[in-house]
ROSE-4610 file (N, C-alpha, C; in Angstrom, 1 decimal, always signed):
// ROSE-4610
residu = [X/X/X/X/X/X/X/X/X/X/X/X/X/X/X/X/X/X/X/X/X/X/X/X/X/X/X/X/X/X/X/X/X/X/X/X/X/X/X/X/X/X/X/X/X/X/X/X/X/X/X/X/X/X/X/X/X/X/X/X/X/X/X/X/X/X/X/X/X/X/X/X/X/X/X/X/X/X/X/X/X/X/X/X/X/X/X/X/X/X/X/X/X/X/X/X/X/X/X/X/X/X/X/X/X/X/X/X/X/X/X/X/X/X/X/X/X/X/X/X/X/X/X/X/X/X/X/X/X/X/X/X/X/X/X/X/X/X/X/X/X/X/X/X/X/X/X/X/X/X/X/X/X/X/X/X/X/X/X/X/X/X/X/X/X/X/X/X/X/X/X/X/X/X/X/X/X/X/X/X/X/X/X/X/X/X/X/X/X/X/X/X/X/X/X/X/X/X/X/X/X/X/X/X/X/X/X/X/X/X/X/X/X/X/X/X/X/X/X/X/X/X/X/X/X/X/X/X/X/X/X/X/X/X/X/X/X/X/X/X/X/X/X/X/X/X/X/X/X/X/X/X/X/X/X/X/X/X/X/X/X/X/X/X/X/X/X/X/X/X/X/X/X/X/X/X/X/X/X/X/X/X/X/X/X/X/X/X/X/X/X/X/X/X/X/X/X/X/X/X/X/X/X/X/X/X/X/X/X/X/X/X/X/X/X/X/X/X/X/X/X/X/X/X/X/X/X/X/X/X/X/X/X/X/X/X/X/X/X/X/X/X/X/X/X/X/X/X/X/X/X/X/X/X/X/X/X/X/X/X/X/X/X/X/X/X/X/X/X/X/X/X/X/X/X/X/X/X/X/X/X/X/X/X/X/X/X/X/X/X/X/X/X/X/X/X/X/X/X/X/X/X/X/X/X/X/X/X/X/X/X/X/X/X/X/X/X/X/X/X/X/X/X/X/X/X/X/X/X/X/X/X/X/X/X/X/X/X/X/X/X/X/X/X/X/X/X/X/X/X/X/X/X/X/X/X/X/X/X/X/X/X/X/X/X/X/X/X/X/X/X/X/X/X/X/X/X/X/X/X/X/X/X/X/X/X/X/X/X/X/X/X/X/X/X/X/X/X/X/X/X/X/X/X/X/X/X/X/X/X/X/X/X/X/X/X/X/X/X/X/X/X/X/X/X/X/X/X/X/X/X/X/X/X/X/X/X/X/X/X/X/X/X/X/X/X/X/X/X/X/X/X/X/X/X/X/X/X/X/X/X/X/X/X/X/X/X/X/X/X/X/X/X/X/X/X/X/X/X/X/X/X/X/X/X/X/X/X/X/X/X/X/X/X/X/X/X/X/X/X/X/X/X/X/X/X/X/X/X/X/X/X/X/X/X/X/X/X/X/X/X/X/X/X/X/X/X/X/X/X/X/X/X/X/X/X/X/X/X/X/X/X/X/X/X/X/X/X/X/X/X/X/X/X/X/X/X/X/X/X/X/X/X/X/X/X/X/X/X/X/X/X/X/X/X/X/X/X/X/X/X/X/X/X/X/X/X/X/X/X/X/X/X/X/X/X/X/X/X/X/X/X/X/X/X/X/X/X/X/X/X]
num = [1/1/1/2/2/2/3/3/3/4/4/4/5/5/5/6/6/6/7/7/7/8/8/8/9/9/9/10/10/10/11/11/11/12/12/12/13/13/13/14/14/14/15/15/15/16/16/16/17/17/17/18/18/18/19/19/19/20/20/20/21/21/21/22/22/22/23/23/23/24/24/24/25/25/25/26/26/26/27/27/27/28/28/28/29/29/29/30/30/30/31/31/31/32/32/32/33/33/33/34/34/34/35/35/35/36/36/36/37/37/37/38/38/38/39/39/39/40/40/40/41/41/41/42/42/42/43/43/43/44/44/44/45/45/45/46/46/46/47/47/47/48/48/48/49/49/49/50/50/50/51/51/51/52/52/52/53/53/53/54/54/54/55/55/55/56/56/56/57/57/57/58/58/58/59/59/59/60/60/60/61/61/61/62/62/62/63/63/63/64/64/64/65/65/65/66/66/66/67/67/67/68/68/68/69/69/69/70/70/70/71/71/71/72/72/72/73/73/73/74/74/74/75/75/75/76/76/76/77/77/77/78/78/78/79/79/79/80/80/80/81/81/81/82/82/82/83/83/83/84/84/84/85/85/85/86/86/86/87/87/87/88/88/88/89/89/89/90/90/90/91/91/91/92/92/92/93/93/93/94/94/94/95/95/95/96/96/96/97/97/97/98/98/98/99/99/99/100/100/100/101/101/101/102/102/102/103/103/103/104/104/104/105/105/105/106/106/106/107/107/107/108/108/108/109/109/109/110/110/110/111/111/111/112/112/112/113/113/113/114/114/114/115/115/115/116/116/116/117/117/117/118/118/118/119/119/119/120/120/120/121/121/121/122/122/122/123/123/123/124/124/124/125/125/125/126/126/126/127/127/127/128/128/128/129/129/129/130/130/130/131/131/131/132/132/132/133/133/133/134/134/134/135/135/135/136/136/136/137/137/137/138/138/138/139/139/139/140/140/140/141/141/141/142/142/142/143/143/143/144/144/144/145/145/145/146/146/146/147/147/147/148/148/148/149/149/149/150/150/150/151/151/151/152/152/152/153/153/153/154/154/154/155/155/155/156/156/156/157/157/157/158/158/158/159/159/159/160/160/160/161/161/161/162/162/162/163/163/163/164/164/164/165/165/165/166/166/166/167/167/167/168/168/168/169/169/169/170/170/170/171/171/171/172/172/172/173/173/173/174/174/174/175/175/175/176/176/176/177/177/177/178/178/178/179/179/179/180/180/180/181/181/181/182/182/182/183/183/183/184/184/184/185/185/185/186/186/186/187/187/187/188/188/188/189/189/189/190/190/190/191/191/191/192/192/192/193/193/193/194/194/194/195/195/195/196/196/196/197/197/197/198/198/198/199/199/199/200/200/200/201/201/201/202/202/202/203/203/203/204/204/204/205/205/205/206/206/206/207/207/207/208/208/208/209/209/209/210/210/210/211/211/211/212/212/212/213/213/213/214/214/214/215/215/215/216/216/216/217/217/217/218/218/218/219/219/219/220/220/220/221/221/221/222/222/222/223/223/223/224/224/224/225/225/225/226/226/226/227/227/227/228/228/228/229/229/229/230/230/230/231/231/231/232/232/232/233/233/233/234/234/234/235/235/235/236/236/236/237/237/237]
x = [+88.0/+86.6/+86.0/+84.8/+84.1/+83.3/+82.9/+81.8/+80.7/+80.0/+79.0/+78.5/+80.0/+80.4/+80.4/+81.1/+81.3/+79.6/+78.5/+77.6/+76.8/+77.0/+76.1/+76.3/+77.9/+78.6/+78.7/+78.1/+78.7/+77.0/+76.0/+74.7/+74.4/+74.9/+75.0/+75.3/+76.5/+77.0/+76.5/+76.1/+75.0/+74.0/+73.3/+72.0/+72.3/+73.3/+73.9/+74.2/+74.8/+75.4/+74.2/+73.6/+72.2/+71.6/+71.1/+70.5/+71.0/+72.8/+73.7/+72.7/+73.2/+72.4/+74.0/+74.6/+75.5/+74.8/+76.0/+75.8/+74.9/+76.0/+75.5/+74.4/+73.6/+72.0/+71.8/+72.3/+71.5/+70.4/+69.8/+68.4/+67.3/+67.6/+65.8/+66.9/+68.0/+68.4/+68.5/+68.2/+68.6/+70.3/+70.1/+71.6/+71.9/+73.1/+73.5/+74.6/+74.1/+75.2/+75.9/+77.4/+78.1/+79.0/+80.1/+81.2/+82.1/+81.9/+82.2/+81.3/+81.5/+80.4/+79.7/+80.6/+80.2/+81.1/+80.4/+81.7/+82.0/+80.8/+81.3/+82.7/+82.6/+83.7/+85.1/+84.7/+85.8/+86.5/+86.2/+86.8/+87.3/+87.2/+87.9/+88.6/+89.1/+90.5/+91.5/+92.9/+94.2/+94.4/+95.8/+96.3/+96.6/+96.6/+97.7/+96.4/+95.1/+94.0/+92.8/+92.4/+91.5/+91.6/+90.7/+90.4/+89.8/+89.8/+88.9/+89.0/+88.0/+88.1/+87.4/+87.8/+87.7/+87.1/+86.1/+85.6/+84.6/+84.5/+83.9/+82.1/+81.4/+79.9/+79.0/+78.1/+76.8/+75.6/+75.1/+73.3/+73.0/+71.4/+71.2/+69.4/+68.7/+67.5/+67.0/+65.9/+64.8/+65.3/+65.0/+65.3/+66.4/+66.9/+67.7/+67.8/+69.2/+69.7/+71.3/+71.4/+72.2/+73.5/+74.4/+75.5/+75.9/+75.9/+76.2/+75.4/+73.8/+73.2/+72.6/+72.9/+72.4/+73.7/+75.4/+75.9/+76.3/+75.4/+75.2/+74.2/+73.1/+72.0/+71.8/+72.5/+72.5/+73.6/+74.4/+76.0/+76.2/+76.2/+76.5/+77.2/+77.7/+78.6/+78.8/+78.1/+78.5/+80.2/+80.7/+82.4/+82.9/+82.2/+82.8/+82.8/+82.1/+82.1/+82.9/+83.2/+84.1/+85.0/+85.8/+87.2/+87.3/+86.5/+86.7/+86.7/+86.4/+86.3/+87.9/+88.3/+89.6/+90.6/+90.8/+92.1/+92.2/+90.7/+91.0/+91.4/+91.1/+91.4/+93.1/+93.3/+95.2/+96.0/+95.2/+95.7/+96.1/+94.9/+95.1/+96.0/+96.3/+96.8/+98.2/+98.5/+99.7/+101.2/+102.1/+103.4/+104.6/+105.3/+106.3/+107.3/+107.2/+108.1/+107.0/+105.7/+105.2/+103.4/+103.5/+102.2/+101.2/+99.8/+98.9/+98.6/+98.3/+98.0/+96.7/+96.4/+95.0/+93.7/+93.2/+92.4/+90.6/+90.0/+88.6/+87.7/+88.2/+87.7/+87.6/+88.8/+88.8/+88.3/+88.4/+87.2/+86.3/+85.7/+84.1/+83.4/+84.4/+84.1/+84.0/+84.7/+85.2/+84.3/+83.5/+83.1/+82.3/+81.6/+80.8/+81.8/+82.3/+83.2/+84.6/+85.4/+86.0/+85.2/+83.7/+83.1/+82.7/+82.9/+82.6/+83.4/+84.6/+85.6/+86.4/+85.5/+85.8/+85.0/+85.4/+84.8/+84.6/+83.7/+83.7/+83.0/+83.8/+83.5/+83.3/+82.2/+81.8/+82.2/+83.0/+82.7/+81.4/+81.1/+79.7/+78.5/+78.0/+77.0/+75.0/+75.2/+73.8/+74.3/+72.9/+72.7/+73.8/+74.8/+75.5/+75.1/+76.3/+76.0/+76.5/+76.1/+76.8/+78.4/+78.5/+80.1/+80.4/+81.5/+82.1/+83.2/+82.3/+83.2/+84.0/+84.9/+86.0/+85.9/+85.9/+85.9/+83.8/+83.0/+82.1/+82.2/+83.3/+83.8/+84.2/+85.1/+86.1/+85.4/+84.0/+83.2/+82.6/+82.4/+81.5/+82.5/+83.4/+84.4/+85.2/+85.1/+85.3/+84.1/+82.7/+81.8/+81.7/+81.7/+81.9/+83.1/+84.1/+85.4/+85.5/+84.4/+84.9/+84.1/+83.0/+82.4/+83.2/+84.0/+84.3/+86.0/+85.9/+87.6/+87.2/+85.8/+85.2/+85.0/+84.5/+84.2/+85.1/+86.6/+87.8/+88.0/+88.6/+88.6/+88.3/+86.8/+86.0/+86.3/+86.5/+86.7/+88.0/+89.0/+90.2/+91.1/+90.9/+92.0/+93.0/+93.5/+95.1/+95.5/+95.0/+94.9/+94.3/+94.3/+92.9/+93.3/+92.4/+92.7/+92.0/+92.6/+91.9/+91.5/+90.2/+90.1/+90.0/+90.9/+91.1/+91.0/+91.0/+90.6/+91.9/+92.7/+94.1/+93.9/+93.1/+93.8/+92.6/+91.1/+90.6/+90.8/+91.8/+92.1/+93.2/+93.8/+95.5/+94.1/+93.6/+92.6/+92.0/+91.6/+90.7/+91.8/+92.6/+93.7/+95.1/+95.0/+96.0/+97.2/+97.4/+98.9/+99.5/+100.9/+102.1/+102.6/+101.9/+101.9/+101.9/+102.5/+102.4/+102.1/+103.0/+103.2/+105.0/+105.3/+106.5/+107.4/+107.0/+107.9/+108.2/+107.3/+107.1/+106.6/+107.1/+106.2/+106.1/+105.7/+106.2/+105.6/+106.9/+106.8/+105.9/+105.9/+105.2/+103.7/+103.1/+102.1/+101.3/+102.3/+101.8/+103.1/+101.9/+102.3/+101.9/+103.3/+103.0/+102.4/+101.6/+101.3/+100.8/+101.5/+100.8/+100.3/+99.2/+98.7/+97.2/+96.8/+95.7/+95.5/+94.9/+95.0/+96.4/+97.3/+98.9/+99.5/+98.9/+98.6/+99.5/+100.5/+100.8/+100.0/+99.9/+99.1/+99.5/+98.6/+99.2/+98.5/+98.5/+97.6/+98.1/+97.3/+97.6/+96.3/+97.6/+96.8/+96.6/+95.3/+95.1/+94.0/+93.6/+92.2/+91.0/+90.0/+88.6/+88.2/+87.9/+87.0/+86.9/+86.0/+85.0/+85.4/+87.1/+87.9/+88.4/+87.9/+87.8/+89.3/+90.0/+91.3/+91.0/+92.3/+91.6/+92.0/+90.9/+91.0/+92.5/+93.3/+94.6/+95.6/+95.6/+96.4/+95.8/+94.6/+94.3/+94.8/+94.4/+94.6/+96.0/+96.4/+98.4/+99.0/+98.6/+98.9/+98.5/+97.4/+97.5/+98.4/+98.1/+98.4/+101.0/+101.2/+102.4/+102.2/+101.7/+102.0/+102.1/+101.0/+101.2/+102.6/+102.4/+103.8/+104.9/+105.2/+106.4/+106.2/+105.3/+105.2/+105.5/+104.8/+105.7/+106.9/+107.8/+108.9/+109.7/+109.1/+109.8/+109.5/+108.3/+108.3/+109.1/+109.6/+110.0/+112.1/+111.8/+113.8/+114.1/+112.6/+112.9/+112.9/+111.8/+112.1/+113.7/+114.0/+114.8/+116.2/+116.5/+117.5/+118.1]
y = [+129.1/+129.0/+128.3/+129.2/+127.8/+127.2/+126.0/+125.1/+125.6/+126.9/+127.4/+128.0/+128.6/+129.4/+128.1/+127.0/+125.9/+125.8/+125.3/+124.7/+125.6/+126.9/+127.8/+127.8/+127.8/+127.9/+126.5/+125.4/+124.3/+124.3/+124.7/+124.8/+125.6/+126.5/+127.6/+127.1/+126.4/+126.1/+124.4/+124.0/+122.4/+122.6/+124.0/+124.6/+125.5/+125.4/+126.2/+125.2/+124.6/+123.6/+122.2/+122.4/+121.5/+122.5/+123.5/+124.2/+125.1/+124.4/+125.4/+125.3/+125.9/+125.3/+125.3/+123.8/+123.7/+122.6/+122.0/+120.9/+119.5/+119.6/+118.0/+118.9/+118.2/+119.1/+118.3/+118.8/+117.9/+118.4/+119.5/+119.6/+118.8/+118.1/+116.7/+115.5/+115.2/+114.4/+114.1/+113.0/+112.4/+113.6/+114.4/+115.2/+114.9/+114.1/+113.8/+114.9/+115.5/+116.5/+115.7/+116.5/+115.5/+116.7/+116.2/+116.8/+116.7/+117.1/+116.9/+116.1/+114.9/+113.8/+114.6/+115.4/+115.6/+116.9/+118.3/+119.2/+119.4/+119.5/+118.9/+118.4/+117.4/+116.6/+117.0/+117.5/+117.9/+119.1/+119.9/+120.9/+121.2/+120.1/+119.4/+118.9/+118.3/+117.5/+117.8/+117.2/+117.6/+117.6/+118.8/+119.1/+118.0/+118.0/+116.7/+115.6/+115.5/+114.5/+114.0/+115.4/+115.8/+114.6/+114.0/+113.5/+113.1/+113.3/+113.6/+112.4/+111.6/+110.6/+111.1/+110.7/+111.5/+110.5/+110.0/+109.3/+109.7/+108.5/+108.7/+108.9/+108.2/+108.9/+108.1/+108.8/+108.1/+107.6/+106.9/+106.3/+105.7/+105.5/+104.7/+105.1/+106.0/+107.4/+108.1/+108.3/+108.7/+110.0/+110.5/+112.3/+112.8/+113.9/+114.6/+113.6/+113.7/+113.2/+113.5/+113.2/+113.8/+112.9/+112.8/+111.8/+111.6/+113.1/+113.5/+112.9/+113.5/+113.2/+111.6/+111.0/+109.2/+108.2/+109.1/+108.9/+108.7/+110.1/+110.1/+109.7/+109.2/+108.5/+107.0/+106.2/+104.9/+104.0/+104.9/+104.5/+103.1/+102.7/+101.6/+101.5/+99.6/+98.7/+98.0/+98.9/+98.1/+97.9/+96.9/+97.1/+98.5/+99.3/+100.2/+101.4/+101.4/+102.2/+101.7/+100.6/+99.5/+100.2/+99.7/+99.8/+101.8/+102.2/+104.2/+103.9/+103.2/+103.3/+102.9/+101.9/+101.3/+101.5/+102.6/+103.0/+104.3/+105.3/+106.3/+106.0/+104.4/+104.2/+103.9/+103.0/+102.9/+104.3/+105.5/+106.7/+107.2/+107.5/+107.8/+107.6/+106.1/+105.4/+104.9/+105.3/+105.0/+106.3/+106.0/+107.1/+106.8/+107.6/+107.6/+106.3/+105.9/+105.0/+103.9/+103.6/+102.4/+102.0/+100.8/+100.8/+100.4/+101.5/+100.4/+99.0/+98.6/+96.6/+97.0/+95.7/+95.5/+95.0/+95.8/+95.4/+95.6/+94.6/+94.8/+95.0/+94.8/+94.5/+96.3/+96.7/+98.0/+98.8/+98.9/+99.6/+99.3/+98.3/+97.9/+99.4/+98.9/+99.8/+101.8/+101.9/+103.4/+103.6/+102.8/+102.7/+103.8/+104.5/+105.8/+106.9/+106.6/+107.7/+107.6/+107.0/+107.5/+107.8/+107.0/+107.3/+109.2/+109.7/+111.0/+111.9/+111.5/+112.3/+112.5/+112.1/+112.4/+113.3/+113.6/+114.1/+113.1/+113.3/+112.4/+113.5/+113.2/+114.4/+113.4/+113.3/+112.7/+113.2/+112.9/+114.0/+114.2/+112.8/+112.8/+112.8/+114.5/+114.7/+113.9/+113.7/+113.2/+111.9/+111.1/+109.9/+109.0/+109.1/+108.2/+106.2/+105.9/+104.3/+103.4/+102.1/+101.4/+100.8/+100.9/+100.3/+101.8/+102.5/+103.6/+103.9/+104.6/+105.0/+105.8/+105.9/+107.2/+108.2/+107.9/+108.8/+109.5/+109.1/+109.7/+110.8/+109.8/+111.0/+112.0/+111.5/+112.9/+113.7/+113.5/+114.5/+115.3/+115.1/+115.6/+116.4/+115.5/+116.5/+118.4/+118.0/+119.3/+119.9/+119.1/+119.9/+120.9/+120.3/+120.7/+121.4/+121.4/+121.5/+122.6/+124.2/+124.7/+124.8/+124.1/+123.5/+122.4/+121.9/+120.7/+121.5/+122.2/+123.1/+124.1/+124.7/+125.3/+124.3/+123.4/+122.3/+121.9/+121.6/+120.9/+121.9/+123.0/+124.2/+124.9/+124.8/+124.7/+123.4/+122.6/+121.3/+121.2/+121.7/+121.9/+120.6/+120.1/+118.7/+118.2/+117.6/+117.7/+116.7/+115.4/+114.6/+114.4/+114.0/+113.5/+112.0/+111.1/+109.9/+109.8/+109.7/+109.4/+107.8/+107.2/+106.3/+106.1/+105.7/+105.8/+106.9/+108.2/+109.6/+110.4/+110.0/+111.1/+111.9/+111.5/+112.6/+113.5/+113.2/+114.3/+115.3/+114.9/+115.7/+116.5/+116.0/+116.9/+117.6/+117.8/+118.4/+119.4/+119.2/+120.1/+121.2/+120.9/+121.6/+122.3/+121.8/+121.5/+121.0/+120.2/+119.6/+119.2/+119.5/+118.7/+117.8/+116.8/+115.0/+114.6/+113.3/+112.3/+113.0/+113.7/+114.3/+114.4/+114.5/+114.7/+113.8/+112.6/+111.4/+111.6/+112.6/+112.5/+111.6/+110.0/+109.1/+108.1/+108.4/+107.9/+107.0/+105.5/+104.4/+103.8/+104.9/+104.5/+105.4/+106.0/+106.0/+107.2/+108.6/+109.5/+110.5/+112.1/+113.2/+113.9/+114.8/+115.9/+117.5/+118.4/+119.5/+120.4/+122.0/+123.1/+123.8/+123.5/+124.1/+124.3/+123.6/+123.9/+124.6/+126.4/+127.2/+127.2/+126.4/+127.2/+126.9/+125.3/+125.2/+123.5/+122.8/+121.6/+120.3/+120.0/+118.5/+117.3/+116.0/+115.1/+114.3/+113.6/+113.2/+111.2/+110.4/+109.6/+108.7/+108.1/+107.6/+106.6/+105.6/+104.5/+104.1/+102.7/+101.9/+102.6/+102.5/+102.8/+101.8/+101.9/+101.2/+100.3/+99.9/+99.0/+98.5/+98.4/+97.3/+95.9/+95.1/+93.5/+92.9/+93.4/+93.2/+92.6/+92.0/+91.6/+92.6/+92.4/+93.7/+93.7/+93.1/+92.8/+93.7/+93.2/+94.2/+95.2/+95.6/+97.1/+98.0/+97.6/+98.2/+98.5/+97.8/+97.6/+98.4/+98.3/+99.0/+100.6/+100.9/+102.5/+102.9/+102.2/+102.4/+103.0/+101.3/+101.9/+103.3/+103.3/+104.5/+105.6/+105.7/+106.9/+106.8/+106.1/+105.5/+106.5/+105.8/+106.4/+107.9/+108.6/+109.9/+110.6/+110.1/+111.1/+110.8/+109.4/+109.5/+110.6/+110.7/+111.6/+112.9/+113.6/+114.9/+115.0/+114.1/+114.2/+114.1/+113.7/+113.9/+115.2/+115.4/+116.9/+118.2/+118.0/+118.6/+118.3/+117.3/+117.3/+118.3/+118.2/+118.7/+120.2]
z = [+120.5/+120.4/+121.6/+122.2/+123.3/+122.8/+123.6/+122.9/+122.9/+123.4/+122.8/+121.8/+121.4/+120.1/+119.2/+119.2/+118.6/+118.0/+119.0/+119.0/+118.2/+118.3/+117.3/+115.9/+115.8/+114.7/+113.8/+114.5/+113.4/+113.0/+114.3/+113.5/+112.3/+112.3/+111.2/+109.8/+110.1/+109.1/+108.0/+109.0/+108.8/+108.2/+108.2/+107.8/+106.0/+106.8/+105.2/+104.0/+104.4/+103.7/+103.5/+103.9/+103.6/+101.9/+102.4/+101.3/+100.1/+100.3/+99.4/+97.7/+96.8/+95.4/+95.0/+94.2/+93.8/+93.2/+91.5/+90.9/+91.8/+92.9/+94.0/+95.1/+94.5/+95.2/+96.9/+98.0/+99.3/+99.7/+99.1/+99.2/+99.2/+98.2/+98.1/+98.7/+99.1/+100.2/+101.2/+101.8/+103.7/+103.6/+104.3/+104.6/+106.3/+106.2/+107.7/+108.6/+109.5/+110.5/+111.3/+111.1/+112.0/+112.8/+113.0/+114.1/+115.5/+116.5/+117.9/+118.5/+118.9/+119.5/+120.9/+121.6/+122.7/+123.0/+123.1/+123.1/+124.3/+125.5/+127.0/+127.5/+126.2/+126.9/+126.0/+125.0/+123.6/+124.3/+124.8/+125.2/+126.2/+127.3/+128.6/+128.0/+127.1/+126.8/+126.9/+127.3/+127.6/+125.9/+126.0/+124.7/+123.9/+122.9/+121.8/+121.9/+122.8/+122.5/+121.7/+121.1/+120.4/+119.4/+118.8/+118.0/+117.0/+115.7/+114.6/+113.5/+113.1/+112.4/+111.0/+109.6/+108.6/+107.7/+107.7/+107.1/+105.8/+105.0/+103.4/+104.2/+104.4/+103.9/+104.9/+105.6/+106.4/+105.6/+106.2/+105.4/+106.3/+105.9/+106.4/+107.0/+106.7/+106.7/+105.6/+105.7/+104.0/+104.5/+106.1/+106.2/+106.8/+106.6/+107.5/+109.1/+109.4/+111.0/+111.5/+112.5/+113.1/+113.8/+113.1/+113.7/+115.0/+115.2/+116.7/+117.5/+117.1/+118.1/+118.1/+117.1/+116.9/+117.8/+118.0/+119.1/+119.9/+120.1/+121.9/+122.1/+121.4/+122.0/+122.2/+121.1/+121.1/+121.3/+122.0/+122.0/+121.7/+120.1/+119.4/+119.3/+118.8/+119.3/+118.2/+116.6/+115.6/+115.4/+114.5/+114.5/+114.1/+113.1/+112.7/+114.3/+115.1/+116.1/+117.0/+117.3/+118.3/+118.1/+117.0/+116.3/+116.5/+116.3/+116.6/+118.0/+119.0/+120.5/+120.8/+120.0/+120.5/+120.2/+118.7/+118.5/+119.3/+119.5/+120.5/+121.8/+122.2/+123.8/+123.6/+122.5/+122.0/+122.3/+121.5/+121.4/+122.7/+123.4/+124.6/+125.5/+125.6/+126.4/+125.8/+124.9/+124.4/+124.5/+124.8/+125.1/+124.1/+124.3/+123.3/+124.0/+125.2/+125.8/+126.1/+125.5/+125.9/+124.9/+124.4/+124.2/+124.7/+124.9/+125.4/+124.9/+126.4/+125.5/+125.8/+124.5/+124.5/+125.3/+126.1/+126.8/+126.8/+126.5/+125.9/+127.0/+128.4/+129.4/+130.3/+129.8/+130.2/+128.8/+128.1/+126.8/+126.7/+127.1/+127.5/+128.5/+129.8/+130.8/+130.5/+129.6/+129.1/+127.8/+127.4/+126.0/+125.2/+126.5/+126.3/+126.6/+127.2/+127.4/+126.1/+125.8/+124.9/+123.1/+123.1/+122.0/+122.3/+123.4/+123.4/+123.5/+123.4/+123.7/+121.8/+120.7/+119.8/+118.3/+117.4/+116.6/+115.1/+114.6/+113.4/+111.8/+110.8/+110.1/+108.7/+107.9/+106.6/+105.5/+104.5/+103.1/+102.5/+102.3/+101.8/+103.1/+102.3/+103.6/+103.1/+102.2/+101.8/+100.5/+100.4/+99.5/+100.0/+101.1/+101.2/+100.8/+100.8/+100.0/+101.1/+101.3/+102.3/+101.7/+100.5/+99.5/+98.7/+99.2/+99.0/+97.3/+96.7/+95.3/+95.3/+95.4/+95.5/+94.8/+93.7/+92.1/+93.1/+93.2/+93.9/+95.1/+95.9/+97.2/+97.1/+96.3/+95.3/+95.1/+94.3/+93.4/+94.3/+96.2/+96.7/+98.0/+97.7/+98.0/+97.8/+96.3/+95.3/+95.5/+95.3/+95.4/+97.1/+98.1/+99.4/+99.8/+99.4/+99.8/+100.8/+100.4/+101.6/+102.4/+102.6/+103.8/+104.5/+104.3/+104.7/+106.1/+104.7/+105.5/+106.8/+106.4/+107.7/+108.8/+108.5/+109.4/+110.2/+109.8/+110.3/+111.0/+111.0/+111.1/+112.5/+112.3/+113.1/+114.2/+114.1/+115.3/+115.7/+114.8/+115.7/+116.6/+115.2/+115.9/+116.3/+117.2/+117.2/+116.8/+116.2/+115.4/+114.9/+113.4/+112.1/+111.5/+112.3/+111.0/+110.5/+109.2/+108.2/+107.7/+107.1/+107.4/+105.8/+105.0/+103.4/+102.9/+103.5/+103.1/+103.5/+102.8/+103.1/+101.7/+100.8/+99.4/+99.5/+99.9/+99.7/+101.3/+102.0/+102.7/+102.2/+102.0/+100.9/+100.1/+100.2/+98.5/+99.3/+100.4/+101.2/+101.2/+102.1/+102.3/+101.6/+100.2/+99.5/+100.4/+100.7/+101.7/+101.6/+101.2/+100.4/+100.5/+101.6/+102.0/+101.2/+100.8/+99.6/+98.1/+98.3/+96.8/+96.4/+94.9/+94.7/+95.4/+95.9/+95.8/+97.8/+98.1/+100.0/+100.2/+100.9/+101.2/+102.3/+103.5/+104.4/+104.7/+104.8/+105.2/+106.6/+107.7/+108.9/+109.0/+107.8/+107.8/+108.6/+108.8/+109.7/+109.1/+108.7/+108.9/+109.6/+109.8/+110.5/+109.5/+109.5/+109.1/+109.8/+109.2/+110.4/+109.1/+108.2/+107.0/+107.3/+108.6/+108.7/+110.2/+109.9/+110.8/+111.4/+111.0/+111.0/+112.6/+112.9/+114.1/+113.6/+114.1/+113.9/+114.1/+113.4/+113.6/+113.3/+114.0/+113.2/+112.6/+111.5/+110.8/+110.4/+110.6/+110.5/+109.1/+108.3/+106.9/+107.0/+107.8/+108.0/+106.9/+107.3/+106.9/+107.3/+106.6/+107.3/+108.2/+109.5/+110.5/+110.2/+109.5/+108.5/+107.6/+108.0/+107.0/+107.5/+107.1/+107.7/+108.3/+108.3/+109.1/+110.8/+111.2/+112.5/+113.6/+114.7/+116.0/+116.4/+116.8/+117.1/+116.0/+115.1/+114.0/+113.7/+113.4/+113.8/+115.0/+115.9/+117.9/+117.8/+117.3/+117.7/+116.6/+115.2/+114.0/+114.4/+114.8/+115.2/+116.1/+117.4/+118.5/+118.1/+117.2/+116.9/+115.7/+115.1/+114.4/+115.0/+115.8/+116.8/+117.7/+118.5/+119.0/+118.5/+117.0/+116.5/+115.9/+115.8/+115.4/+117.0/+118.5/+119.1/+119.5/+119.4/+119.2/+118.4/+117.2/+116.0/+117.0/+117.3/+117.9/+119.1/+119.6/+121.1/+120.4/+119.5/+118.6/+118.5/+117.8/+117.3/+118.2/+119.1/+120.2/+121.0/+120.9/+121.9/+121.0/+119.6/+118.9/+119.6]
């Protein structure tokens, strides 16, 4: 897909899914669009970089807005947007033979630029809350589910973290992660269930979980770490 095709197609699909008539009505709701921060820059990216953060629900507006475009416009510096700046700069910058160290001085400097080099995708597209109910996400989830699968789909990630949303991802997808006693210790699978394409998926914290910058930055940064170790065994077999 090119990013023009992209740009038509995720509008299409934001307009749809705004005015669907289902049980969960976003019709008379603030309904937030989200996706590719910047496809400019999304579709310049070297392979294996893409990244897509999977988060529970936006708010914060009486009408319709646009995630995308609130960051690329005000490239904010709340924690929850820091912390998406600094595990994508870990990611990036991290190899199977070394981790990035932490440096705030060089992610300062990159701060627009790696906030654009990613995608960010909501389950809950309207009435979002600022304290997140699962048993709620879930519901809007199911309700959405194959808007949400078009969506991924559509943005084509080569990694998805999830930010406490690994089950209504297995749900989107049906994906046999952490089921039947599969449970991995270091926090990251691999799956090729979506568009039949390998991915890697990492089951972390949400952003906007009070933990300190140090043990988050380091905690991704190794998880990743050790998943391309594992891909680079298995390749090598």
């Amino acid at each position: 897909m090119t990013k023009e095709e992209y740009k038509s197609k995720i509008a299409i699909l934001m307009k749809k899914w705004k005015n669907k008539s289902t049980p969960i009505d976003h019709k008379n709701n603030a309904f937030v669009s989200d996706g590719i921060i910047d496809p400019d820059v999304w579709f310049e990216l070297d392979s294996g970089k893409k990244i897509m953060f999977l988060l529970k629900e936006a708010y914060g507006e009486d009408d319709d807005w646009s995630l995308v475009d609130w960051l690329n416009k005000e490239i904010p510096v709340h924690s929850i947007w820091k912390r998406v700046v600094e595990w994508t700069y870990a990611i990036h910058n991290t190899t199977s033979a070394s981790v990035c160290r932490f440096d705030p001085e060089e992610i300062k400097n990159h701060y627009n630029e790696y906030l654009r080099s990613i995608a960010v995708v909501n389950l809950r597209k309207s009435s979002g809350k600022s304290t997140s109910d699962m048993d709620v996400i879930m519901e809007y989830t199911i309700n959405d589910k194959c808007e949400l699968k078009e969506e991924i789909e559509m943005i084509d990630p080569d990694i998805i973290i999830c930010g406490y949303t690994i089950q209504p991802l297995i749900n989107i997808f049906d994906l046999d992660i952490k089921q039947h006693g599969n449970v991995c210790d270091n926090w990251y699978y691999f799956t090729d269930k979506i568009k039949n394409r390998k991915r890697l998926i990492i089951d972390y914290y949400h952003p906007a979980n009070q933990y300190p910058v140090l043990m988050n930055y380091y905690t991704i940064a190794n998880i990743y770490q050790q998943a391309l170790i594992e891909m680079e065994n298995k390749n090598g077999r």
